[in-house]
C-alpha positions in Angstrom: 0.0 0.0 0.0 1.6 3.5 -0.9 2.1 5.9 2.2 -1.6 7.9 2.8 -1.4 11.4 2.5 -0.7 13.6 5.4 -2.4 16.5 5.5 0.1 18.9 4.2 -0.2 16.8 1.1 -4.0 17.0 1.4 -4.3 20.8 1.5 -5.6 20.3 4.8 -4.6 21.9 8.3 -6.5 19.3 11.0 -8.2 21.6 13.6 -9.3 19.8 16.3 -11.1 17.0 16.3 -13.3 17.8 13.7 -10.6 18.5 11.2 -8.4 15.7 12.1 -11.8 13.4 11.1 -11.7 15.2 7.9 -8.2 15.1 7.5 -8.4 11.2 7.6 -11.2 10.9 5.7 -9.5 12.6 2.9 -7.0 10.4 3.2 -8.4 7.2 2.9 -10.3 8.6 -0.5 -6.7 9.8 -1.7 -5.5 6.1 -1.0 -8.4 4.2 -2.3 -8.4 6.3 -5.1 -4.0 5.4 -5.4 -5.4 1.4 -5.3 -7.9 1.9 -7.7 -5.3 3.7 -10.3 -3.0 0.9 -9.9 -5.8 -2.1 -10.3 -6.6 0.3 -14.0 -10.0 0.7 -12.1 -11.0 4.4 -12.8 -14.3 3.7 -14.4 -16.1 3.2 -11.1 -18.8 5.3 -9.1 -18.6 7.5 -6.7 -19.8 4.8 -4.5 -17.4 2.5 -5.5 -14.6 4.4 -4.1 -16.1 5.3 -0.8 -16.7 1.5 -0.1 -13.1 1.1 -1.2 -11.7 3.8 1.3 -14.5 2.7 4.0 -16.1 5.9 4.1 -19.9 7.6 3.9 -21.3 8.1 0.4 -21.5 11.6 1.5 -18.3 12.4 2.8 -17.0 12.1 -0.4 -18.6 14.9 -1.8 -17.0 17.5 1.3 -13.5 17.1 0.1 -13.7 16.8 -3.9 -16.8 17.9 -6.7 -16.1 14.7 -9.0 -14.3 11.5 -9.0 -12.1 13.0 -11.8 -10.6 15.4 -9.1 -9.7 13.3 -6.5 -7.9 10.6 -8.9 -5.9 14.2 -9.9 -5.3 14.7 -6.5 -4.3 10.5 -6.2 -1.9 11.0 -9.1 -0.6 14.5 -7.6 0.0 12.8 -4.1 1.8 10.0 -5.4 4.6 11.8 -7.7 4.8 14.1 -4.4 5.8 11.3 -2.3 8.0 9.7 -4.9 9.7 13.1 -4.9 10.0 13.4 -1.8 11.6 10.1 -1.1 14.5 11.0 -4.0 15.0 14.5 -2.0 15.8 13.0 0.7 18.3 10.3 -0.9 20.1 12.3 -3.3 20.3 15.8 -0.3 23.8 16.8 0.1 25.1 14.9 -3.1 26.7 17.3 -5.6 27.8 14.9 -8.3 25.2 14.2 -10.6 26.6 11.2 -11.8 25.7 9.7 -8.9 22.2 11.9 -8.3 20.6 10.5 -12.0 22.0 7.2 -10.8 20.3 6.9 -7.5 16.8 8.3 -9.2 16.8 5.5 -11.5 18.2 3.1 -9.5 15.6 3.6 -7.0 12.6 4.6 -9.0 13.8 1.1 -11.2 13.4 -1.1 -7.6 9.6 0.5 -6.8 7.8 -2.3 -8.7 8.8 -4.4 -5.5 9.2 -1.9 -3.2 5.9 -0.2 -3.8 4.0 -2.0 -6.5 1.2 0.5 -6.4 2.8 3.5 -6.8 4.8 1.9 -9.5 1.9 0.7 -11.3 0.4 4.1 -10.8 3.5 5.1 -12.7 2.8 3.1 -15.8 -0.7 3.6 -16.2 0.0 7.1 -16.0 3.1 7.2 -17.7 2.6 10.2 -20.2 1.5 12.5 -17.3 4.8 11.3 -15.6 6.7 12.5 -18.3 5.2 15.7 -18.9 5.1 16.7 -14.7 6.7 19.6 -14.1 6.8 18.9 -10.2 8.0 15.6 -9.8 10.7 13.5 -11.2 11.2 14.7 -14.5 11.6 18.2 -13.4 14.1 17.1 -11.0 15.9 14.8 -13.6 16.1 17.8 -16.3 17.3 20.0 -13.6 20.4 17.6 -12.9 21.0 17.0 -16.7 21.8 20.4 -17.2 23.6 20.4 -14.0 25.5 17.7 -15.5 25.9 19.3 -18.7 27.0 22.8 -17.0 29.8 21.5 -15.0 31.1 19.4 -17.8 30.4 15.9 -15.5 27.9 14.9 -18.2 28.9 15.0 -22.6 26.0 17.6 -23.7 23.2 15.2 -25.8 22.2 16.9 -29.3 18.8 17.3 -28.0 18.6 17.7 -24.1 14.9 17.3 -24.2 14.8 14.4 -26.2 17.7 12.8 -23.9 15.6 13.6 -20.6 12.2 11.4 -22.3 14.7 8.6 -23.8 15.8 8.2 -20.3 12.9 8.6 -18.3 11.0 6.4 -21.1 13.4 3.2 -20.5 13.4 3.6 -16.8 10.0 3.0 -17.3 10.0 0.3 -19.5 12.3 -1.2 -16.6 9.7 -0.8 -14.2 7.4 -2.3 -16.7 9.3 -5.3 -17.6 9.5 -6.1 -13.9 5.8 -5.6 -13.1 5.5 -8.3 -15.9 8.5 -10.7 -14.8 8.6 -10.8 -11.1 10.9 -13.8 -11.3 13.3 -11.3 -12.3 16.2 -9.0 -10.4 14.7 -5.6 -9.7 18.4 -4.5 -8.2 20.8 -5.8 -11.4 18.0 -4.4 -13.9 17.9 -1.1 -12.5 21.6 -1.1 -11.8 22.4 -1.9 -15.5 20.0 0.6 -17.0 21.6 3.7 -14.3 25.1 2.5 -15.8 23.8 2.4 -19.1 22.6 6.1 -19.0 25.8 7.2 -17.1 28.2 6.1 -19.8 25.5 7.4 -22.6 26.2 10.6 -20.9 30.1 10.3 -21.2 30.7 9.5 -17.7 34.0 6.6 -18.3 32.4 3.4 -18.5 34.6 1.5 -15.2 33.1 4.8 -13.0 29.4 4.4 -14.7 29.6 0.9 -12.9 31.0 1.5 -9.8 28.6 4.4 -9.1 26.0 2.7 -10.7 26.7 -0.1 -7.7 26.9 2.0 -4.5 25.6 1.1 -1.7 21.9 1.8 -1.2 19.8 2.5 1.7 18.7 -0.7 3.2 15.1 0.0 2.3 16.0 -0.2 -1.5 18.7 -3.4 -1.1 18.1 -6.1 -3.2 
């Protein structure tokens, strides 16, 4: 199950008890609406969902106007935490050789670490690669960190680099949603060195930062 909400997520400051009920209310909507997404079950009702997240019928309607909204909100929440999550792995690192690396070499690792939110990742995948708040907009800020500094050989086309890298990470986390027989860690791993070396980083470092230790959450 991904992490609910908290209610900074939420848009919601709890004030006393009545706005902590709310605050978890919207919260268990947010994270039936994140299971739905990743079952490819958005064409339920309203109802639907509120059984699903163990709610009234009627709450649902205090905290969002359609069913379309909240799934937004689902989505929205999701890339948040994702973000969040790299933040906090990749804080104090300057080299961003080894920032791209831990972002895919994570984000790779999620269909077993969080299979929901990596499902939500493929079924959404376009909106992925367009956000402007999540991980692409931190990976195309670390390319052309990478490409300032000289660490990283400049692509032709930037752009184009950013979705050709982003698009095979998720055709990692695709392959292993479909072959769960299969080594999350060594996939990951050889698609971060892959991209590394693309970049121009020498292929014996692309390996060895592409095989750093991780935190033990993310060990395979």
């Amino acid at each position: 199950m991904i992490p609910e909400a908290d209610t900074a997520q939420s848009g919601r400051a709890p004030g006393g008890r009545t706005g902590r009920q709310r605050a978890r209310t919207r919260a268990a909507l947010v994270s039936a609406a994140q299971t739905l997404l990743a079952q490819r079950r958005i064409n339920v009702t309203i109802r639907e969902i509120t059984e699903t997240a163990d709610v009234g019928f009627g709450s649902f309607f205090n905290h969002f106007t359609s069913k379309e909204e909240l799934f937004d909100e689902a989505i929205r929440v999701t890339l948040a935490r994702h973000s969040e999550v790299l933040d906090s792995l990749t804080r104090g690192i300057d080299d961003p050789a080894r920032v791209l690396a831990l972002g895919i070499r994570t984000t790779g690792r999620l269909q077993r670490e969080q299979p929901e939110m990596a499902r939500i990742f493929l079924h959404q995948g376009t909106r992925l690669l367009l956000d402007d708040t999540g991980l692409t907009s931190r990976a195309r800020a670390n390319l052309a960190a990478g490409v300032k500094s000289g660490r990283f050989v400049a692509p032709p086309d930037v752009e184009f680099a950013l979705m050709a890298i982003l698009g095979a990470l998720l055709g990692v986390v695709q392959f292993l949603d479909a072959h769960p027989e299969a080594d999350a860690g060594a996939s990951a791993d050889q698609l971060a060195e892959g991209v590394l070396a693309s970049l121009g980083v020498e292929p014996s470092e692309a390996r060895r930062i592409a095989r750093e230790p991780l935190p033990p959450a993310f060990e395979s």
